[in-house]
Structure formats: C-alpha cells, structure tokens
SERO-4910 file (N, C-alpha, C, O; in steps of 0.05 Angstrom, whole numbers):
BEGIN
 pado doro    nc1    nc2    nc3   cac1   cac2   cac3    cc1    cc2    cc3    oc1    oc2    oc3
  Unk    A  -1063   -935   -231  -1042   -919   -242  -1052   -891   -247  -1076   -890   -252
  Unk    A  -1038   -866   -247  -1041   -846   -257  -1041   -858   -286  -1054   -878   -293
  Unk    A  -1018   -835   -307  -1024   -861   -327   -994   -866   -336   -982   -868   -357
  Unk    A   -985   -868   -301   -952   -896   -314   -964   -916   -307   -978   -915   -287
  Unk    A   -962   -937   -322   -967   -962   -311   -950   -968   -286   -926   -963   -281
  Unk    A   -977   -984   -267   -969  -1000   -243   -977  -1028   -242  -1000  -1036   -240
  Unk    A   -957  -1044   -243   -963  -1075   -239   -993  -1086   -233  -1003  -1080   -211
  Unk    A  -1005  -1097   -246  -1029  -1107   -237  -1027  -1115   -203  -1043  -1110   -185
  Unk    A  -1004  -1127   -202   -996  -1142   -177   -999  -1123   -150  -1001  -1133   -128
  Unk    A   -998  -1101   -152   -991  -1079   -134  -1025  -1073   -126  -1034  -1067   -104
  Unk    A  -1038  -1079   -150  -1065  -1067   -135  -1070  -1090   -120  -1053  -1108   -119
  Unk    A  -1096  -1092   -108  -1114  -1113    -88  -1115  -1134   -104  -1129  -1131   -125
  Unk    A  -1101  -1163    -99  -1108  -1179   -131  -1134  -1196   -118  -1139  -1217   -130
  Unk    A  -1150  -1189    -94  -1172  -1203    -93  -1188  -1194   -117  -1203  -1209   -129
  Unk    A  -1185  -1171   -123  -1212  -1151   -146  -1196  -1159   -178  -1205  -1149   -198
  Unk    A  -1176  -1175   -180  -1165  -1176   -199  -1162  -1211   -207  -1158  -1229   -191
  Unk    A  -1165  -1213   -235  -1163  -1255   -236  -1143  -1252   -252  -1138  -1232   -266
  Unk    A  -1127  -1275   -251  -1109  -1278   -269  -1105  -1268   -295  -1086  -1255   -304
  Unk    A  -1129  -1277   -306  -1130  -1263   -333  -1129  -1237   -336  -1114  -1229   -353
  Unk    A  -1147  -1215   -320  -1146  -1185   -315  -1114  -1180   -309  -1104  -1165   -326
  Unk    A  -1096  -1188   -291  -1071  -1181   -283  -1060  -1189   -316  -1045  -1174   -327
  Unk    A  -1066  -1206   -326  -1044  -1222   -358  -1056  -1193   -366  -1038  -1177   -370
  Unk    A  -1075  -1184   -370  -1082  -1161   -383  -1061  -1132   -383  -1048  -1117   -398
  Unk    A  -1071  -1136   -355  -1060  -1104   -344  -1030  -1100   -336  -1021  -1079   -326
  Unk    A  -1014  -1130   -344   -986  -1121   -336   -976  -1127   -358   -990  -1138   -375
  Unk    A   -944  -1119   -364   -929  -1117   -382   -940  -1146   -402   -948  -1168   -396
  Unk    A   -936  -1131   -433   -950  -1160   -446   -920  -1176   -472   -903  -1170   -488
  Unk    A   -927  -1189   -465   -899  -1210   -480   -902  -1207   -508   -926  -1208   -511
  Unk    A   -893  -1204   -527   -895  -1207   -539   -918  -1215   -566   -933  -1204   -582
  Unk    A   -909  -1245   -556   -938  -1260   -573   -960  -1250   -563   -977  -1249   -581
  Unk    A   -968  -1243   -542   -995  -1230   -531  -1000  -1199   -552  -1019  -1194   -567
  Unk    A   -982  -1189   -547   -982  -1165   -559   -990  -1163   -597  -1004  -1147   -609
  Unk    A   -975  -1187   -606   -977  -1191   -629  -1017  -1196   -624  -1033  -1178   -626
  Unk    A  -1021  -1215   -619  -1042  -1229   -614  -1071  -1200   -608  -1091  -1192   -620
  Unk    A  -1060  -1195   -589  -1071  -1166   -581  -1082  -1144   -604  -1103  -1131   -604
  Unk    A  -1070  -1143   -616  -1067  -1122   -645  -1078  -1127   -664  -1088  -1110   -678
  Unk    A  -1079  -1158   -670  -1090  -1175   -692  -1113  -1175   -700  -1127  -1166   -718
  Unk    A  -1114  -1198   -666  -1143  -1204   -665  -1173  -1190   -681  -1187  -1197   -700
  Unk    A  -1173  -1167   -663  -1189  -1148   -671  -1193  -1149   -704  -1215  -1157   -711
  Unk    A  -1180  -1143   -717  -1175  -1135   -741  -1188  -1168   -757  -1204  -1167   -776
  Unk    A  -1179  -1189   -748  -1199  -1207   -758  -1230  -1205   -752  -1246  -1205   -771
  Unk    A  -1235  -1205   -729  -1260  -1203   -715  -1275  -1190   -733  -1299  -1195   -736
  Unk    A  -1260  -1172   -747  -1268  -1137   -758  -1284  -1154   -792  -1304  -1145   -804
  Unk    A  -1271  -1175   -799  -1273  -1188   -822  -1294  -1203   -826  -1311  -1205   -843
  Unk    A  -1287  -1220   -798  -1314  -1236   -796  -1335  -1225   -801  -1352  -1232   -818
  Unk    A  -1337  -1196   -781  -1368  -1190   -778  -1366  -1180   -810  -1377  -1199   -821
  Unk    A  -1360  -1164   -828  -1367  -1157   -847  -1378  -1185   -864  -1400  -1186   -875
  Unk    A  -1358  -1207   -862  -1369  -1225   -887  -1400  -1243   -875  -1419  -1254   -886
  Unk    A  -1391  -1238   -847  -1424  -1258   -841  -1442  -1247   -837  -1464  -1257   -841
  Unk    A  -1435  -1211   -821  -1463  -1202   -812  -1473  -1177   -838  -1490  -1177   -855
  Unk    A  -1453  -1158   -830  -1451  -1127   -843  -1448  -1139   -876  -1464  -1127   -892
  Unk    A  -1436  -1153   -885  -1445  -1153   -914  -1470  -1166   -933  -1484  -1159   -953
  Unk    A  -1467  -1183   -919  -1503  -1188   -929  -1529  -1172   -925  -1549  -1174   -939
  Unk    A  -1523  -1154   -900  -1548  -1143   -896  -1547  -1115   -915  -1566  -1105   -928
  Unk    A  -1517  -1104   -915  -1518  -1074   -930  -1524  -1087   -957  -1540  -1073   -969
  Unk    A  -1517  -1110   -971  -1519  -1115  -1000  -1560  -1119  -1000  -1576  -1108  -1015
  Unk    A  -1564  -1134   -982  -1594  -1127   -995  -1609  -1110   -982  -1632  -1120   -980
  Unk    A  -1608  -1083   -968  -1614  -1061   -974  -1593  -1045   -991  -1587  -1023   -983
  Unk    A  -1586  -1050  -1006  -1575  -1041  -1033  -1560  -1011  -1032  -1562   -996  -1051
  Unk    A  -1538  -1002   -998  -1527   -988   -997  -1501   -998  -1004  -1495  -1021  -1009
  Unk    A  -1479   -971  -1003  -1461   -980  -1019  -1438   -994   -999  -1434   -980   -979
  Unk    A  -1423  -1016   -999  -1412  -1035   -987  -1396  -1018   -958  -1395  -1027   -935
  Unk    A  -1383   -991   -968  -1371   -980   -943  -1385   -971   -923  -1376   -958   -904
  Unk    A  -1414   -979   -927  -1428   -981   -902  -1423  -1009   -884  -1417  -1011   -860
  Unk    A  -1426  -1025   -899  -1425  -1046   -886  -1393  -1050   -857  -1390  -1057   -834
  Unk    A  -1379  -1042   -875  -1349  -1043   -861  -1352  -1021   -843  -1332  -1017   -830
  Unk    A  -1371  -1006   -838  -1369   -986   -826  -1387   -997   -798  -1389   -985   -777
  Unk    A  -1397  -1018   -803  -1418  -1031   -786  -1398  -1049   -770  -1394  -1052   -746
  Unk    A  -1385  -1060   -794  -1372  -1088   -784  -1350  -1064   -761  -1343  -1076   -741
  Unk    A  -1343  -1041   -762  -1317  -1039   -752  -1332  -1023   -717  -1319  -1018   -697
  Unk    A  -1363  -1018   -720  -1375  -1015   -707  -1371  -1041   -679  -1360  -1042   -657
  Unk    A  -1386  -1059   -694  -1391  -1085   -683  -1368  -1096   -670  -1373  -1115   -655
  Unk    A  -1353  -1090   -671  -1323  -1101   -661  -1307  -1082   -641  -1300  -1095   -621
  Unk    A  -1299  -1055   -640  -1290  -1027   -639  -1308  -1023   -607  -1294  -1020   -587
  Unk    A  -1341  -1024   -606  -1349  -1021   -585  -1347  -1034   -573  -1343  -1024   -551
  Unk    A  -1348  -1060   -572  -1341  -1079   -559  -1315  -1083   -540  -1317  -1093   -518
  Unk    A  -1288  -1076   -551  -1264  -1060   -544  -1274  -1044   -532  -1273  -1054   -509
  Unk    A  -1284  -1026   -531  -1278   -992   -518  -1299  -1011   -492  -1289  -1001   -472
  Unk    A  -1320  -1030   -483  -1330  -1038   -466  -1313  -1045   -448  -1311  -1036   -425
  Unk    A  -1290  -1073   -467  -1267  -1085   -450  -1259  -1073   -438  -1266  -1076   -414
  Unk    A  -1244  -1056   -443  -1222  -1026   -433  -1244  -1012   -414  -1235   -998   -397
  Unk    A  -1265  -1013   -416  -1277  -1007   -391  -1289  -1023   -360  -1293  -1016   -336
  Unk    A  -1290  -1044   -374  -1297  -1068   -364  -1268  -1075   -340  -1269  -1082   -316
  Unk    A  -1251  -1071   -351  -1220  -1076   -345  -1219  -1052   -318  -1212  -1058   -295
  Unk    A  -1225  -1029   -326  -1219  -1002   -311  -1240  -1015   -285  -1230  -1018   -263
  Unk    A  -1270  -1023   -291  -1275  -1034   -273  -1265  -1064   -245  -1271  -1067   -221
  Unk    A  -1248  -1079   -265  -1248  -1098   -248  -1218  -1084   -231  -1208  -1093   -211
  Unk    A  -1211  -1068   -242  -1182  -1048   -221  -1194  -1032   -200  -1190  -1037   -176
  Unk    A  -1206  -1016   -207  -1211   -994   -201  -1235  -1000   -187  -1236   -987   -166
  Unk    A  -1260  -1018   -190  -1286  -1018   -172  -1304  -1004   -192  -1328  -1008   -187
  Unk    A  -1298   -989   -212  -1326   -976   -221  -1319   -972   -247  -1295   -979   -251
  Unk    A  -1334   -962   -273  -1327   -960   -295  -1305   -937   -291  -1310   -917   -277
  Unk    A  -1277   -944   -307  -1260   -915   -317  -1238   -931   -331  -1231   -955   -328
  Unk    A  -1227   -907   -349  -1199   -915   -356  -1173   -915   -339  -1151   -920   -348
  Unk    A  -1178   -910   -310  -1164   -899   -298  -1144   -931   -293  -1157   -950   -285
  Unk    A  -1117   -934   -296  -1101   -956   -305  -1101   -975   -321  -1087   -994   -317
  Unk    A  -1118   -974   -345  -1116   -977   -365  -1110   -972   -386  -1098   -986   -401
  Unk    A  -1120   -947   -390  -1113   -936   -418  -1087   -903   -411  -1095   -882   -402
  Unk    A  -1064   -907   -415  -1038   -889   -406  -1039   -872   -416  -1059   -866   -429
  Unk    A  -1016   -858   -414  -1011   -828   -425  -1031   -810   -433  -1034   -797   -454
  Unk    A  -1047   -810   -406  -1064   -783   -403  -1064   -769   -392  -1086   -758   -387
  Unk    A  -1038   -758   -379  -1032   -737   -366  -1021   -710   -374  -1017   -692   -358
  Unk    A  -1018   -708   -398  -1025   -680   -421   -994   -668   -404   -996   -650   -388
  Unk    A   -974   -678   -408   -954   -668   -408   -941   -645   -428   -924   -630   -420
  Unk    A   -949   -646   -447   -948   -617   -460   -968   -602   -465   -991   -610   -470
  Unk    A   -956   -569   -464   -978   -551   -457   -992   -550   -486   -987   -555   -510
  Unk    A  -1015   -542   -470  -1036   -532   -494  -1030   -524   -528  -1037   -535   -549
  Unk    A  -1009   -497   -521  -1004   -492   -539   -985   -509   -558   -984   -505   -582
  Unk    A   -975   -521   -548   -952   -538   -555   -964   -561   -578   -958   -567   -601
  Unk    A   -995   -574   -553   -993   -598   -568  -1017   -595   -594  -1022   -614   -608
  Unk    A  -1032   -563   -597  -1042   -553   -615  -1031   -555   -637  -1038   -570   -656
  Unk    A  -1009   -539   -635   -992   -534   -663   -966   -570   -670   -947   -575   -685
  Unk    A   -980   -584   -650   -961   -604   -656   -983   -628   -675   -975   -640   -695
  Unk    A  -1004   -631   -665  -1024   -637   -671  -1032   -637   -706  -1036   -653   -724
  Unk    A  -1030   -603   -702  -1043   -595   -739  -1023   -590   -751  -1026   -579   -773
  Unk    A   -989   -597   -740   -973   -605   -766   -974   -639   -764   -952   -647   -771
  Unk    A   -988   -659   -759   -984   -681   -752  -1009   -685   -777  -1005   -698   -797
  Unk    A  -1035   -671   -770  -1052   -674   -791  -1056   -665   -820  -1071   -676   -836
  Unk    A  -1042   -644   -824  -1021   -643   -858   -999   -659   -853   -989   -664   -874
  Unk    A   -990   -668   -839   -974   -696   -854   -992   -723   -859   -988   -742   -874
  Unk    A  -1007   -720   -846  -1015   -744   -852  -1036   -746   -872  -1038   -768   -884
  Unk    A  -1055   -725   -877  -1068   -722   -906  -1051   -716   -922  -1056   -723   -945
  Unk    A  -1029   -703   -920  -1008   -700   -950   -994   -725   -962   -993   -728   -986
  Unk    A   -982   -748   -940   -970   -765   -949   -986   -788   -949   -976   -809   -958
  Unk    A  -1018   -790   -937  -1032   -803   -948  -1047   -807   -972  -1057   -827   -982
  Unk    A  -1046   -784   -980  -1058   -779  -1008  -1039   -786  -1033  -1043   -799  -1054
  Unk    A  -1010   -771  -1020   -982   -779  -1047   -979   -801  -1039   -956   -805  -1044
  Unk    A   -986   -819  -1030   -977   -853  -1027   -998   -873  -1043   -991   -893  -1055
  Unk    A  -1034   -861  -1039  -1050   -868  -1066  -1033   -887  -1085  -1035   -911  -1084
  Unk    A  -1018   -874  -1100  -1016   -888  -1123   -992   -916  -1117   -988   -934  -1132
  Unk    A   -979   -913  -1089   -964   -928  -1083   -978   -956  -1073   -966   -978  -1073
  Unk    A  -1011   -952  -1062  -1024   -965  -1057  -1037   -977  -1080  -1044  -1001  -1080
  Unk    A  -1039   -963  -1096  -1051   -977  -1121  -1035  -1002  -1133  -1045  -1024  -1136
  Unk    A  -1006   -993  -1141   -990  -1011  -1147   -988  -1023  -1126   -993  -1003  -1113
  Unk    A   -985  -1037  -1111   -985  -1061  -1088  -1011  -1075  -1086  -1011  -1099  -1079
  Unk    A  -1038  -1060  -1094  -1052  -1076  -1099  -1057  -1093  -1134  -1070  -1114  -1136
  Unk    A  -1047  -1081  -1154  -1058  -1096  -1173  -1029  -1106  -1179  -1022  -1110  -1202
  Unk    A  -1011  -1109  -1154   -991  -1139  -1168   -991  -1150  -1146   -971  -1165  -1147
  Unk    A  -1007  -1154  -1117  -1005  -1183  -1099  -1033  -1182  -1089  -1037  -1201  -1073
  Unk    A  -1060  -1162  -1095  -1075  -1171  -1074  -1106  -1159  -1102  -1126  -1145  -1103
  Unk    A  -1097  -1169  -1113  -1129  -1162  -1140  -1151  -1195  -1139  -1173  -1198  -1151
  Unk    A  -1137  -1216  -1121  -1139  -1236  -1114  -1167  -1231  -1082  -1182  -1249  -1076
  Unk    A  -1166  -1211  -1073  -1187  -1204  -1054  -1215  -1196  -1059  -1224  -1176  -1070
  Unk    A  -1225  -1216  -1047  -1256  -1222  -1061  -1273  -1201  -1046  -1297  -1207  -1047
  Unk    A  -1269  -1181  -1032  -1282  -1165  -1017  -1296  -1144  -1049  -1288  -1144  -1072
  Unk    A  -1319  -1130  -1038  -1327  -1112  -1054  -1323  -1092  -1057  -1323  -1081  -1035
  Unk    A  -1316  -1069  -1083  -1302  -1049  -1074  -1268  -1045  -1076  -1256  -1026  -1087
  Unk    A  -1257  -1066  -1063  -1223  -1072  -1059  -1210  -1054  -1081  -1221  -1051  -1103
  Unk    A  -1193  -1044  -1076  -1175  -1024  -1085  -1153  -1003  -1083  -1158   -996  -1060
  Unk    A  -1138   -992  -1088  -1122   -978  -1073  -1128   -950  -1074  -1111   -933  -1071
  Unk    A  -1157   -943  -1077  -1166   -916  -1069  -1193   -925  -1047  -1202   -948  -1050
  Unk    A  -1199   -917  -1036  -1216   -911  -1007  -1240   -904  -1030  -1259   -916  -1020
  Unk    A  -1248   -895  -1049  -1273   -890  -1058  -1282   -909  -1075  -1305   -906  -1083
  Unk    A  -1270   -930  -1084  -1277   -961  -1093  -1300   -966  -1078  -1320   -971  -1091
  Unk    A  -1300   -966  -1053  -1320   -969  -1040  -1340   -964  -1034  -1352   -971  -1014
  Unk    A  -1356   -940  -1061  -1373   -925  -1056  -1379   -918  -1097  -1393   -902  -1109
  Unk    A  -1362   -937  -1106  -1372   -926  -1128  -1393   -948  -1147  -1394   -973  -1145
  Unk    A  -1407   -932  -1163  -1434   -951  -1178  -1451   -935  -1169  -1460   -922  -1188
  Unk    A  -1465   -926  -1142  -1490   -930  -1130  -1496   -900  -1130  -1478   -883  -1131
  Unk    A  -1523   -896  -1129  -1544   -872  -1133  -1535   -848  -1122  -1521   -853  -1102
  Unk    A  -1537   -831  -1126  -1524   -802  -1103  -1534   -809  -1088  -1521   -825  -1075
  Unk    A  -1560   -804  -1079  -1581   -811  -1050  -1568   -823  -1030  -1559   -813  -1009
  Unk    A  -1565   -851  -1040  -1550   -873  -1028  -1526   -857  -1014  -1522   -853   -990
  Unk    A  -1515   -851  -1028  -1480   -845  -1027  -1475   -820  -1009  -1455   -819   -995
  Unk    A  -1492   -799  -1009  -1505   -782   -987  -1517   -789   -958  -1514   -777   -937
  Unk    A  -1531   -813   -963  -1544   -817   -932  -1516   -828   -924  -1502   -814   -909
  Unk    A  -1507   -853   -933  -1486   -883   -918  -1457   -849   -915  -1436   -857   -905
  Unk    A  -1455   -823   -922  -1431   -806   -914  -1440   -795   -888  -1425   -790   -869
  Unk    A  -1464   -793   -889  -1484   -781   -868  -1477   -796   -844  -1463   -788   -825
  Unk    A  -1489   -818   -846  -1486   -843   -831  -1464   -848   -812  -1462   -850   -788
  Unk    A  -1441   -849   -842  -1414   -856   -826  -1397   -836   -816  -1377   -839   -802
  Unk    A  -1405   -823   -821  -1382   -782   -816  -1378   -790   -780  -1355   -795   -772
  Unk    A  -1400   -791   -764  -1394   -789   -743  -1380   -813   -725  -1374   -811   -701
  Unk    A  -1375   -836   -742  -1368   -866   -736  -1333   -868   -747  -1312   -864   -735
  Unk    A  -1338   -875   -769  -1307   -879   -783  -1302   -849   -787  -1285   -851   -805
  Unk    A  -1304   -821   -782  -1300   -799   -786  -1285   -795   -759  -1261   -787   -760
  Unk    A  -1299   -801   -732  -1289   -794   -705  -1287   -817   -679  -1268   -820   -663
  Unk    A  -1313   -829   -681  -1311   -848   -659  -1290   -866   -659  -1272   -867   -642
  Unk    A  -1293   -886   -685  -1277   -907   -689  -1245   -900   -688  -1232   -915   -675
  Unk    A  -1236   -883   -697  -1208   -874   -688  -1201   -868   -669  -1178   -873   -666
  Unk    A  -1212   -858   -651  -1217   -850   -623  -1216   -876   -612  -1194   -884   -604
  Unk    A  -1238   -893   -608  -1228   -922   -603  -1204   -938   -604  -1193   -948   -585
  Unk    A  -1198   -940   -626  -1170   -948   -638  -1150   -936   -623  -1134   -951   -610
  Unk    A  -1147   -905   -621  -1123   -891   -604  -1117   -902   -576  -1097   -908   -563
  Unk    A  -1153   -901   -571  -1149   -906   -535  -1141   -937   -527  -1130   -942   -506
  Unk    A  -1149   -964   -550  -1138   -979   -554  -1109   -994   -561  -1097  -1012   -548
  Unk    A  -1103   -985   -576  -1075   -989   -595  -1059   -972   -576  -1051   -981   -555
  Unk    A  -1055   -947   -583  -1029   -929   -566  -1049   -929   -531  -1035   -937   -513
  Unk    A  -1073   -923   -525  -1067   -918   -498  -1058   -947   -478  -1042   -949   -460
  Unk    A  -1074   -965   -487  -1071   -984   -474  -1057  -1015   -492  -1058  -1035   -478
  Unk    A  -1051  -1017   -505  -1034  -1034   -523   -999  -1021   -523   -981  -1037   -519
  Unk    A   -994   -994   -527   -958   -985   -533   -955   -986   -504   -932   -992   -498
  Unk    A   -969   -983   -484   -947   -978   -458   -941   -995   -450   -922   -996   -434
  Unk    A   -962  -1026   -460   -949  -1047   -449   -932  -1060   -457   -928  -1081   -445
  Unk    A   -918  -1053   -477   -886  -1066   -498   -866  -1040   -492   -842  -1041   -497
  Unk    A   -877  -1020   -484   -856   -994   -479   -822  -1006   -468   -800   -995   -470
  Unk    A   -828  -1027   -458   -807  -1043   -444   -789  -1052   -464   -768  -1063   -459
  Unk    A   -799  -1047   -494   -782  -1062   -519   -760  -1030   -524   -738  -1030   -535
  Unk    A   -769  -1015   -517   -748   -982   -520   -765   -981   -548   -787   -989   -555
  Unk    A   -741   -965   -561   -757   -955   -588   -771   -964   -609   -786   -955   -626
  Unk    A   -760   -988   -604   -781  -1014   -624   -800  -1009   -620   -813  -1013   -640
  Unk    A   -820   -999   -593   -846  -1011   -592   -860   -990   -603   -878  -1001   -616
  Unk    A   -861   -969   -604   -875   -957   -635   -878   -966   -657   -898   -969   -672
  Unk    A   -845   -974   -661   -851   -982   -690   -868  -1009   -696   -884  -1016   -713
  Unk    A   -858  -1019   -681   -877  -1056   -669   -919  -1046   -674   -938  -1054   -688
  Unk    A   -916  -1026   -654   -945  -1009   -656   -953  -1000   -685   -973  -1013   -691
  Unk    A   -946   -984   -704   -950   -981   -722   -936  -1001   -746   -934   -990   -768
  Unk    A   -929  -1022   -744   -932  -1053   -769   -964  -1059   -762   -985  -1056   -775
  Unk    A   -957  -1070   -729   -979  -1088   -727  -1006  -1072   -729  -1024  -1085   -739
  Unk    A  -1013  -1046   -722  -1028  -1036   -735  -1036  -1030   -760  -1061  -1029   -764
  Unk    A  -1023  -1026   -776  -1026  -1036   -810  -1029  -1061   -818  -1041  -1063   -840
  Unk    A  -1020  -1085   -804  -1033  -1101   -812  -1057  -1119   -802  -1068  -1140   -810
  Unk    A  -1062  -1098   -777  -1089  -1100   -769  -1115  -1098   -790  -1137  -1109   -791
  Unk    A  -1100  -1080   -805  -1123  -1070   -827  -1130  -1101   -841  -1125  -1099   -865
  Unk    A  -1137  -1119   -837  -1138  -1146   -864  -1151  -1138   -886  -1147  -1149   -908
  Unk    A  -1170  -1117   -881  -1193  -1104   -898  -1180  -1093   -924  -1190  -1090   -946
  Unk    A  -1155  -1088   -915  -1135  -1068   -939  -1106  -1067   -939  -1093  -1045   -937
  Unk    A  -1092  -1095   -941  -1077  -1107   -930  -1046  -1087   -952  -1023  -1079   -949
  Unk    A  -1068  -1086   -974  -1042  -1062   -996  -1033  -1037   -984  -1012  -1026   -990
  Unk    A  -1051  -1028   -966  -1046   -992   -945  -1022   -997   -930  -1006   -978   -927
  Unk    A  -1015  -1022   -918  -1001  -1030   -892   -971  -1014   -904   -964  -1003   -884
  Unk    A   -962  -1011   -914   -941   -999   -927   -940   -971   -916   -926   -965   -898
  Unk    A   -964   -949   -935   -974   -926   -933   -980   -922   -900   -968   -904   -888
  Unk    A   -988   -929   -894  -1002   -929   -863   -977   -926   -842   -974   -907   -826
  Unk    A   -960   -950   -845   -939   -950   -824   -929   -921   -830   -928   -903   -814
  Unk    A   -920   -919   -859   -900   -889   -854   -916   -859   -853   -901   -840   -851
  Unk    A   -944   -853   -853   -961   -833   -846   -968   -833   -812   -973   -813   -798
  Unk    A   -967   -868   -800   -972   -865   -772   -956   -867   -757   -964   -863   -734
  Unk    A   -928   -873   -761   -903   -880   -742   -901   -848   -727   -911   -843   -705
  Unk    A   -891   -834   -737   -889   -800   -733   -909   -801   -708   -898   -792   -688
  Unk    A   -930   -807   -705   -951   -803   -689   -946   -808   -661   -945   -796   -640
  Unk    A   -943   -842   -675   -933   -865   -646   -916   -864   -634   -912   -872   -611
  Unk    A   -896   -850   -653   -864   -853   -635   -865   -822   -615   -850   -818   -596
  Unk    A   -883   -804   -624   -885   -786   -604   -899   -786   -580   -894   -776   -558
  Unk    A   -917   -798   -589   -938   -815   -567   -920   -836   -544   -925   -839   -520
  Unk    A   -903   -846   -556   -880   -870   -534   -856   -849   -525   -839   -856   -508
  Unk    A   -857   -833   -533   -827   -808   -528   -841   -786   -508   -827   -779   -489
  Unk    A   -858   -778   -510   -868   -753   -500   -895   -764   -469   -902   -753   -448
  Unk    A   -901   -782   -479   -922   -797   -461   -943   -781   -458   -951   -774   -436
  Unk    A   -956   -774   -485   -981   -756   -489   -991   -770   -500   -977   -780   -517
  Unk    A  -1022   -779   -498  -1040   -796   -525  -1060   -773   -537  -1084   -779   -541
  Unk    A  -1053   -755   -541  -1060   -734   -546  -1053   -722   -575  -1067   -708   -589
  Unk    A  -1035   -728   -578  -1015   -732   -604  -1029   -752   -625  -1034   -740   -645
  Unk    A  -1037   -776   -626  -1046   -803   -640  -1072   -799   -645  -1085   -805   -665
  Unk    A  -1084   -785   -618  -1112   -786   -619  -1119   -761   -641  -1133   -764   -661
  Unk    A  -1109   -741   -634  -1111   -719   -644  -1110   -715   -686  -1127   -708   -703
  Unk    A  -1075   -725   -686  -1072   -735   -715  -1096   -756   -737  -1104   -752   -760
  Unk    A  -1102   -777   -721  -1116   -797   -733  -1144   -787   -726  -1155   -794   -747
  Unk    A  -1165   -775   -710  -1187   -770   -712  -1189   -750   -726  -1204   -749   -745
  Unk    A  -1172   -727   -715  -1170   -697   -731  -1171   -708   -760  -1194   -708   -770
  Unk    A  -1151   -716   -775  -1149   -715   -803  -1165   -737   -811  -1172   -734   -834
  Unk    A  -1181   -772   -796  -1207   -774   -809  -1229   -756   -808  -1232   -749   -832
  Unk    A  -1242   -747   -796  -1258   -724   -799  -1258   -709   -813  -1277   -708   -829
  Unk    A  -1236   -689   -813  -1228   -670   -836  -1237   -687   -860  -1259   -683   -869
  Unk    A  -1219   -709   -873  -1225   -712   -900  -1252   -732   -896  -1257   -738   -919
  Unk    A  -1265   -741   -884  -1289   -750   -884  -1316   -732   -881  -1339   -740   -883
  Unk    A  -1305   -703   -875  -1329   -685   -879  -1331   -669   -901  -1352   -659   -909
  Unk    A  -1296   -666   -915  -1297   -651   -939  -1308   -669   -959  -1317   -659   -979
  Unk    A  -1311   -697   -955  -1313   -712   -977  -1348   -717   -965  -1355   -734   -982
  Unk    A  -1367   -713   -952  -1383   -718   -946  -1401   -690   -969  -1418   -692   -987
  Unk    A  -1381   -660   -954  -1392   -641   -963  -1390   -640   -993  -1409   -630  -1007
  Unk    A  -1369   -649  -1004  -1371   -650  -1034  -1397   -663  -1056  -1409   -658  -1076
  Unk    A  -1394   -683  -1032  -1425   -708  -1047  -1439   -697  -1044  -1453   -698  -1065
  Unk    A  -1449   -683  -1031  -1475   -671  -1011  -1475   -645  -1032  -1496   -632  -1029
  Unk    A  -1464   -638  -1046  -1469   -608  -1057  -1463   -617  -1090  -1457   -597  -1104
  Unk    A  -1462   -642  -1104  -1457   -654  -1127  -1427   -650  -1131  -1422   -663  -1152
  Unk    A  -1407   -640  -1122  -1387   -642  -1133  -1367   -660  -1141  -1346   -658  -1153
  Unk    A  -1380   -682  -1131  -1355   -711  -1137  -1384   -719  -1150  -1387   -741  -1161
***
C-alpha cells in the first residue's frame, strides 16, 4: 500500500501466512478489541514480574520501573510492525503497514494544527487532574501498584533528588518521545485504519480502547479519551498520522522536559 490500505490478499500470498494476511487486512472487531488490549496487559506483567522488583532493589523511584516495563513491551511492537512490513514487502519497512503517511496537509497547515492540538492537550490534561483524583479515591485506592494516584508525580515521590534527577534523565528520551511515537505508529497508524470501516465510531472505538489500555492508571481513562479523541478523529478524517504523533509526543516531551528541568535546577 501507499498508505491506503490494500487487502493482504492482493499482494503475493506465497510471502504472506494466514496469520500475516488476519493481520494486515480489515480487523473484526474482537481482534481489534484484543489488539489494543493486549499490549497494555503485557505492559503489567512486565512491571510486576520483571521492572518492579529490579527498580525496588536498586532503590530508584518506581516510575522507572514502568518506564522499563513500557520499554519491554512497546519495542517489541515497533519490531512486529516491522517484522510485518517485512513479511509484505521482502525487507524491513512500514511500507503497508503502518497508514496515513502521506502528509496530506501542507506543512504549514499541519504546524499550526499540531501546536493548537498540544495546548489542548496540556491544558485539559492538567484541568482534568483533579477529575482524576476523584475517580481514583472512590473506585480504584484498592490498586496495589506503587505510587498509584491521580497525579503522575505519585510516582516519584519519597526518594532522594539524585535519584529523582538521574530516573528524569533516563526517561526524558523514552516515555518523553520514543514510547509515544511507538504507540502513534501502533494504535492510529496501524490499529485505526483497520476498523476505519466502522465510519466515525472508529476513532472514538480508538481512543476508549486506548485509555483503557492504560491498566497502569485505569482512573485517567476518562481524562485521556476526551484530551485524545480531537487527535484521532483528525487522524481518521484527514488521513494524516502526523496530527496524533505530533500532539502526543510533542506535548510528552514538552512536559517531561519542563518537569525534568525543574528537578534538575531544585525547583520542585
């Protein structure tokens, strides 16, 4: 495919197995659900069996660990989706796998569309905080994870500046840029075009099941859908992934470097 999808069926299906075509062609539903999920458990596992035991006894602060666990899982994905590009295509690429990369709007366009996408989404993620708070201490104060809370810095509080400086260090370039990046080219490039067939639902289908991908922070799924829908539904309307990617890496970064630079200079 350029990046409309073309039937698995259409390419050579000697280079293609059943399962690769279940992949690469329109996905049903339950697959899709399944699709979205998965991951997001996987993401759990590794924290409680691998990433949390090891960050607790080197004695950094736990949002390293999740930052490992989302590592451990995340590359592994971005392999598939390459792995995939291979068994189509003959060689590693995204090329019919991952869609809407044909930058249909101009430059300037998708600049200024971009950095109002990323003040919306640090503005109404931040005024929703407290909406997250209350959702967590009346259905989910019951979550034995470390840290758990409805602020993102739960996860980093108790432990030494030092500490709390290196694991920002650490993660700035992971959960700051990569891991979102992943997620985009996952979730919207190659997960929304294959339900695109549902019409306007499948954004919104895209951004639930992406919130409750999160299992890690199951109180955000609220917050999340209505800061990321705006994103997705332009992303399924306009057929740019340029938009999702842009919003969600742009504005982690941003507030993962202001908040890096703050620690880093004593101010928090």
């Amino acid at each position: 495919m350029t990046d409309t999808l073309i039937p698995a069926a259409t390419v050579k299906t000697s280079r293609l197995g059943r399962f690769t075509e279940l992949l690469l062609d329109r996905h049903s539903l339950r697959l899709s659900i399944a699709l979205h999920l998965v991951p997001g458990i996987l993401i759990v596992a590794a924290y409680l069996l691998l990433a949390e035991p090891l960050v607790t006894a080197i004695g950094y602060p736990i949002f390293l660990a999740w930052a490992i666990a989302l590592v451990m899982v995340l590359v592994p994905v971005l392999i598939g989706l390459l792995w995939l590009g291979r068994e189509r295509n003959g060689r590693l690429s995204l090329r019919g796998v991952v869609a809407y990369r044909e930058k249909p709007i101009p430059r300037g366009k998708i600049v200024a569309l971009i950095a109002g996408l990323i003040v919306w989404m640090t503005v109404v993620s931040l005024a929703l905080t407290p909406l997250d708070n209350v959702i967590f201490d009346r259905f989910f104060t019951w979550i034995p994870f470390e840290g758990a809370g409805g602020s993102a810095t739960t996860y980093l509080d108790g432990y030494p500046h030092s500490l709390l400086v290196i694991t920002m260090l650490i993660s700035l370039p992971l959960t700051g840029f990569a891991l979102p990046l992943i997620e985009e080219l996952y979730f919207r490039g190659f997960l929304l075009p294959r339900i695109a067939h549902l019409g306007a639902k499948a954004p919104v289908l895209s951004a639930v099941l992406f919130a409750i991908y999160h299992f890690w922070a199951p109180w955000t799924a609220v917050s999340k859908v209505i800061f990321m829908l705006p994103a997705i539904w332009l992303v399924w309307r306009k057929r740019d992934l340029r938009i999702s990617i842009g919003m969600h890496a742009g504005t982690t970064l941003l507030m993962a470097t202001i908040g890096t630079l703050a620690l880093a200079l004593g101010l928090v």
